[in-house]
FIBA-91842 format. One record per residue (C-alpha): residue in one letter; x, y negated, z; residue number from 1. Coordinates in steps of 0.25 Angstrom, whole numbers, plus 5000, padded with zeros to 4 digits. Example, Ala and Ser with C-alpha at 12.3 -4.5 7.8 and 13.67 -1.06 7.14 Angstrom:
// residues 2
+---------+------+------+------+-----+
! residuo !    X !    Y !    Z ! num !
+---------+------+------+------+-----+
!       a ! 5049 ! 5018 ! 5031 !   1 !
!       s ! 5055 ! 5004 ! 5029 !   2 !
+---------+------+------+------+-----+
This chain:
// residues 110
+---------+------+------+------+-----+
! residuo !    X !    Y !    Z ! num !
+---------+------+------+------+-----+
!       x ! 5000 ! 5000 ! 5000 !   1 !
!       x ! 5011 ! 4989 ! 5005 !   2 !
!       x ! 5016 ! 4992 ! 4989 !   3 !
!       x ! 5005 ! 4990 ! 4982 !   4 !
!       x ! 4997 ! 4981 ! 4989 !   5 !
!       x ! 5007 ! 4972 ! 4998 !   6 !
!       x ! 4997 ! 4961 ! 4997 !   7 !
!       x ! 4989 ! 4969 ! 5006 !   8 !
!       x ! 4999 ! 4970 ! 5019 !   9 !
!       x ! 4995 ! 4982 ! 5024 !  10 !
!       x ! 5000 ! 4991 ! 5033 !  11 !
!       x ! 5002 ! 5005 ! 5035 !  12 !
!       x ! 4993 ! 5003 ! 5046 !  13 !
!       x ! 4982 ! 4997 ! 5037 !  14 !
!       x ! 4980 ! 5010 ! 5032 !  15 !
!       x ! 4973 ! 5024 ! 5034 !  16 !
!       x ! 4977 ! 5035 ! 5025 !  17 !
!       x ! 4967 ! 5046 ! 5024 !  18 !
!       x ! 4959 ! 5056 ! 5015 !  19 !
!       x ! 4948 ! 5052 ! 5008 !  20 !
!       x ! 4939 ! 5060 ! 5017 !  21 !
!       x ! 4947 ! 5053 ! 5029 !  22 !
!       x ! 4944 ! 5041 ! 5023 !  23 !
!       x ! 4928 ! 5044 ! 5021 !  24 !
!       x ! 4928 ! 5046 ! 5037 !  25 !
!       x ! 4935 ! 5033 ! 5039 !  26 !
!       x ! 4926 ! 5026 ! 5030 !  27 !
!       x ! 4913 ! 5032 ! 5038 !  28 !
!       x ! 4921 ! 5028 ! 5051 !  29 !
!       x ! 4925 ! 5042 ! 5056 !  30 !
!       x ! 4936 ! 5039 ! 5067 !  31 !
!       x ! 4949 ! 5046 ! 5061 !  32 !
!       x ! 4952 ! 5060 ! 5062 !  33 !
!       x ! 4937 ! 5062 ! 5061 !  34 !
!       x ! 4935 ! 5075 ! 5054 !  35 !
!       x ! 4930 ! 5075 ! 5040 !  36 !
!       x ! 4919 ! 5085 ! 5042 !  37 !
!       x ! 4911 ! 5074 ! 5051 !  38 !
!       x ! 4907 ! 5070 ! 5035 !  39 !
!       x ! 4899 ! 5083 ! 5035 !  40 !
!       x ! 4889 ! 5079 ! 5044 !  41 !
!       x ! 4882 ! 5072 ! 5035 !  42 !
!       x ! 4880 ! 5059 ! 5043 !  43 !
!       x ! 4888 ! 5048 ! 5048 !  44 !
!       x ! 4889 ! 5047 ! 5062 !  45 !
!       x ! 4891 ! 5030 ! 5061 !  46 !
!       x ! 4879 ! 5021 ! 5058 !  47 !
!       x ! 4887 ! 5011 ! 5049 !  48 !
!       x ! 4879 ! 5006 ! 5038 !  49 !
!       x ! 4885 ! 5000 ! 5025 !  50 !
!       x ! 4880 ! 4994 ! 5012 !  51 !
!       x ! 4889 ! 4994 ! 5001 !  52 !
!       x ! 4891 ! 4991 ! 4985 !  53 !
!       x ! 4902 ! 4997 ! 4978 !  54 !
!       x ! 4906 ! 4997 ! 4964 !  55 !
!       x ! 4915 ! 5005 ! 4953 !  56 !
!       x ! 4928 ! 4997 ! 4949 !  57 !
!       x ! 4934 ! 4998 ! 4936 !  58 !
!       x ! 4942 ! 4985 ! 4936 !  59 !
!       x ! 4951 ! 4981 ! 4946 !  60 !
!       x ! 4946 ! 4970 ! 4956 !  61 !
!       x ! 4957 ! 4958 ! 4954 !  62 !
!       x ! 4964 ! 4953 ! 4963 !  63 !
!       x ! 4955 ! 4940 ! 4965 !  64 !
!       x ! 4943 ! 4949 ! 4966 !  65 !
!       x ! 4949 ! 4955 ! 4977 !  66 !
!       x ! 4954 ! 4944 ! 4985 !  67 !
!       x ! 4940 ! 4937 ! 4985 !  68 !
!       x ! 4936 ! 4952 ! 4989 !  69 !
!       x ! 4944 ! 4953 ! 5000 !  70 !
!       x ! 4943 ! 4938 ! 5006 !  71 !
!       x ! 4926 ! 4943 ! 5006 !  72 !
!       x ! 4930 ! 4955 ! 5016 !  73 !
!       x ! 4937 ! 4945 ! 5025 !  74 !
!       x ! 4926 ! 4937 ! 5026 !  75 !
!       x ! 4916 ! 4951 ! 5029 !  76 !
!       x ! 4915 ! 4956 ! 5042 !  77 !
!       x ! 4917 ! 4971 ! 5040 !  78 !
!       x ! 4922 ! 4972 ! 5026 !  79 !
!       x ! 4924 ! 4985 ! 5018 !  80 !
!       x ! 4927 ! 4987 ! 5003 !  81 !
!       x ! 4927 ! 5002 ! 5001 !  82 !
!       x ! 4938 ! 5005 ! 4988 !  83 !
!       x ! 4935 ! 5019 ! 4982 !  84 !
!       x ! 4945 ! 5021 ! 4970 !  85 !
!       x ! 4942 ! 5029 ! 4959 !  86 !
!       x ! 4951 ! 5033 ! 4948 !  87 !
!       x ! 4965 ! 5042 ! 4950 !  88 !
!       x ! 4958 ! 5056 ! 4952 !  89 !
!       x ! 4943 ! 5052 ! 4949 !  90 !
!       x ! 4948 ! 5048 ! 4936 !  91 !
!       x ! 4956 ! 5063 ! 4933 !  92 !
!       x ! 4943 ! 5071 ! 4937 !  93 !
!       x ! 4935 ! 5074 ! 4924 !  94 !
!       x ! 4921 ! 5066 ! 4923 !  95 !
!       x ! 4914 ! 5080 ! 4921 !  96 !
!       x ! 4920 ! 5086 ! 4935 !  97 !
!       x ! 4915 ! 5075 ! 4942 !  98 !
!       x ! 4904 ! 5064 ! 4938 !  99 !
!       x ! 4907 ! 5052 ! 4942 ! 100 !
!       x ! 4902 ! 5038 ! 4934 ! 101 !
!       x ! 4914 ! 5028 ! 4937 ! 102 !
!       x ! 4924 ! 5037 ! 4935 ! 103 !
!       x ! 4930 ! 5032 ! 4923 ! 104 !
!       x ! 4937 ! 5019 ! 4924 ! 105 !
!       x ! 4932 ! 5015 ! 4940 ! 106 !
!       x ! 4945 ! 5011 ! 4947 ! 107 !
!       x ! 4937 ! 5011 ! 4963 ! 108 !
!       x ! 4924 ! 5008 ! 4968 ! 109 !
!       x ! 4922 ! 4997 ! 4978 ! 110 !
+---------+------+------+------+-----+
């Protein structure tokens, strides 16, 4: 991270690395080392309530764009901007293994 985005500062103690399925507890607000299979049952045990909108990207966002973006969340509360990218190995699996409409060409979803 410090080499490809220096502007950002950060710290190895400004970062969690995790799985993906380790991340999706995190996101649901499971303390760590929670187990995975706690997904299995179905329903959350937190009553947290969200209203969201997302989009597919296929351009990258410039870098004004983001910095009016970014000056937004400073001025929010409780802020959260969920990145999902797309590409890499979504782009290798065939279309007909897996349907999926914004496959081709869909850099991340926001």
């Amino acid at each position: 991270m410090r080499k490809s985005f220096p502007e950002l500062g950060l710290a190895r103690s400004d970062c969690i690395e995790m799985t993906r399925i380790q991340s999706v507890l995190y996101m649901a607000g499971y303390p760590s080392g929670t187990p995975r299979e706690v997904l299995l049952e179905g329903k959350s045990r937190f009553k947290n309530f969200l209203k969201g909108k997302s989009d597919f990207v296929r351009d990258p966002i410039p870098e004004t764009a983001l910095k009016r973006l970014w000056k937004r969340l400073v001025e929010e509360d409780s802020p959260l901007v969920k990145w999902t990218p797309f590409g890499g190995m979504m782009s290798k699996i065939s279309e007909s293994s897996t349907p999926f409409p914004h496959r081709k060409g869909t850099i991340f979803m926001i």
